[in-house]
VOTIVEX-174117 format. One line per 10 residues: number of its first residue (from 1); their letters; for each residue x, y, z of C-alpha. Coordinates in steps of 0.02 Angstrom, whole numbers. Layout:
N
NUM) a) X Y Z | ...
***
This chain:
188
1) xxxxxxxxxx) 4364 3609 -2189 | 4271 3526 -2032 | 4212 3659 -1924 | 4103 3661 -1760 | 3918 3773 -1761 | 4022 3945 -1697 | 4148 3891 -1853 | 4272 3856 -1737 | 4398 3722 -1825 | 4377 3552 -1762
11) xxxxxxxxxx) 4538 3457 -1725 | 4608 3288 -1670 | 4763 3275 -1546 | 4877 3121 -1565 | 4969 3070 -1397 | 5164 3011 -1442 | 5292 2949 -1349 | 5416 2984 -1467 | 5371 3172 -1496 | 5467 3308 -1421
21) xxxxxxxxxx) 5365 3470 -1444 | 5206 3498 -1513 | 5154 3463 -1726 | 5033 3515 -1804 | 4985 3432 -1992 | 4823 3487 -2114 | 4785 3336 -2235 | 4697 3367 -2398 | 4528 3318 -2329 | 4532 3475 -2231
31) xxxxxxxxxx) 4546 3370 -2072 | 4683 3456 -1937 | 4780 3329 -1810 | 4891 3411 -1678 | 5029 3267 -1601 | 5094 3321 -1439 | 5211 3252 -1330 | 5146 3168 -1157 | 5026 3261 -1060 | 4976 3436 -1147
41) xxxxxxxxxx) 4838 3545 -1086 | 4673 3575 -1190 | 4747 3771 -1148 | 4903 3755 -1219 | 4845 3643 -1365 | 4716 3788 -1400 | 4839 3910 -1389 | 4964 3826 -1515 | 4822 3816 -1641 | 4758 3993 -1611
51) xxxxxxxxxx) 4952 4046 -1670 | 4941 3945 -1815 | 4782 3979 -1883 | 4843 4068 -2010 | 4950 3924 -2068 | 4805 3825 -2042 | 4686 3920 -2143 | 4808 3951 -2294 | 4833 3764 -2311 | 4663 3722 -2300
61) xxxxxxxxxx) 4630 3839 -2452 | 4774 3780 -2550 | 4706 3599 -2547 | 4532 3684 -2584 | 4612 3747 -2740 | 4735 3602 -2793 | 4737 3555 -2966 | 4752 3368 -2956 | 4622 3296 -2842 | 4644 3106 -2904
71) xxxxxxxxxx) 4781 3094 -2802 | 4690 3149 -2655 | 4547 3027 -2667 | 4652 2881 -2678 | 4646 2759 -2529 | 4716 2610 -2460 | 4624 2518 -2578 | 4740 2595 -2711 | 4900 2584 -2635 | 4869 2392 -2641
81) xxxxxxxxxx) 4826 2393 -2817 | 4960 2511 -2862 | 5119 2508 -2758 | 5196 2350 -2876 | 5167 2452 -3021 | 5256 2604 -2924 | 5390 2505 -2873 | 5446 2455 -3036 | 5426 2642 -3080 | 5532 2674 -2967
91) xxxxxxxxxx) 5664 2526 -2970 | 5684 2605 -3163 | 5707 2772 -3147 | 5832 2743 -2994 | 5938 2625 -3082 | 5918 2749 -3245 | 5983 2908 -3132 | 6098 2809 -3021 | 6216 2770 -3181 | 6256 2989 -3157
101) xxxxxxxxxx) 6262 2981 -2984 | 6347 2776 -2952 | 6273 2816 -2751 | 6262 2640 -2660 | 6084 2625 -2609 | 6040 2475 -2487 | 5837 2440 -2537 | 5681 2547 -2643 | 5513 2537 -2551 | 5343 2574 -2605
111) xxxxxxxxxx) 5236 2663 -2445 | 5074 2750 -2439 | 5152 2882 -2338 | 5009 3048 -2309 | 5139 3188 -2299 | 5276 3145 -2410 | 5353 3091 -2580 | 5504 3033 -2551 | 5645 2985 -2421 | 5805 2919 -2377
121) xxxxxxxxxx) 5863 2828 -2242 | 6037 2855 -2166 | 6042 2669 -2187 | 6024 2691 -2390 | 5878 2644 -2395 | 5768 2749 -2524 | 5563 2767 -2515 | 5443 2818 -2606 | 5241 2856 -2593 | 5155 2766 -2720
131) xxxxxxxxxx) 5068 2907 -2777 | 5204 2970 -2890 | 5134 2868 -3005 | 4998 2997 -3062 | 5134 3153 -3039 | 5207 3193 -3216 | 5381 3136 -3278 | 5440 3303 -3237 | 5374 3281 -3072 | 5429 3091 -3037
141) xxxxxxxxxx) 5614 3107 -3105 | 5641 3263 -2989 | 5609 3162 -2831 | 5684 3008 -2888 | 5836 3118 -2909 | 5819 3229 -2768 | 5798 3041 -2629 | 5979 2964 -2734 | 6058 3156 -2708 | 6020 3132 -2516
151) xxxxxxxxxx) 6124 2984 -2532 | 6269 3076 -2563 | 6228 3248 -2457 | 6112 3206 -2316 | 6057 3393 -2301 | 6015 3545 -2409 | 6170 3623 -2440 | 6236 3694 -2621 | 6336 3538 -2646 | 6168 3443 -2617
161) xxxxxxxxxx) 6077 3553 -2751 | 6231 3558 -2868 | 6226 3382 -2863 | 6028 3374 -2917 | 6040 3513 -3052 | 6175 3365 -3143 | 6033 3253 -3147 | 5895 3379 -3203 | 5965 3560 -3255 | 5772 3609 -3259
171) xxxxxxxxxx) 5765 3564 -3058 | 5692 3727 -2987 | 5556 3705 -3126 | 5518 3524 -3054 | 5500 3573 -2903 | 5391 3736 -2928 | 5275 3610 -3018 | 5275 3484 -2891 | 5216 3613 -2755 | 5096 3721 -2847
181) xxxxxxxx) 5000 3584 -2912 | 5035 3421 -2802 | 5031 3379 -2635 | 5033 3227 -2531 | 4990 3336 -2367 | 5059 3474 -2278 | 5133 3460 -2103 | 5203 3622 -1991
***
């Protein structure tokens, strides 16, 4: 956790042209970016942060804590070295679950994304973060799984999670796992 001499936390503010309210994200190396939208005063910025501290501070513990900090040291150095290797990882696994769920999928990319494991595109296209090659096999099926579910349901609904618990029955376990002890990042 970077903090200033009177321990106040230090932050970086991202300008976007795409963003439409204010974000805040706390990455595993303790470092805090706020994105905002246009022009944002230092005020208001301040104030969003000072009603998230909280937040803040509970996230910057939990990666304090986190059981797995290989993945967090790994660089773009890595993601060269491994993203073939993940890809085929992940090419397998998809074809192995898609032959339960037969969903058409358009491509499978490899990205070295900082605050997530998996997504899918309304466009079928399905991507994951290369990381998930050091998650366990628990870990990797359920978001394998979880990116060809959103195929079928593009949301969170019962059918969505009915639909996952026929690939894995052991699902809610998977998923407690993959949040107690791994994280890519955490974004608010």
């Amino acid at each position: 956790m970077e903090t200033d001499k009177n321990n106040n936390i230090l932050y970086s503010v991202r300008r976007s042209k795409k963003a439409k309210r204010m974000r805040l994200a706390v990455y595993c190396d303790g470092s805090v970016v706020v994105t905002i939208p246009g022009r944002v005063s230092e005020s208001v910025i301040d104030g969003f942060l000072r009603e998230k501290m909280d937040w803040v501070l509970g996230k910057m513990a939990f990666f304090k804590r986190l059981n797995n900090p290989h993945i967090l040291k790994l660089g773009k150095k890595d993601y060269l070295k491994y993203k073939d290797q993940a890809l085929a990882l992940a090419t397998d696994r998809v074809n192995f679950y898609n032959n339960i769920y037969n969903a058409g999928f358009n491509k499978i990319k490899i990205k070295n994304q900082k605050t997530r494991w998996g997504s899918c595109s309304t466009r079928g296209n399905l991507s994951f973060n290369y990381k998930i090659l050091f998650l366990s096999e628990k870990a990797r099926n359920y978001i394998i799984i979880h990116e060809l579910c959103h195929l079928k349901e593009f949301n969170h609904s019962k059918k969505f999670w009915d639909l996952v618990e026929t690939g894995m029955s052991d699902y809610v376990d998977a998923r407690k796992e993959l949040k107690k002890n791994h994280s890519v990042n955490d974004k608010r």
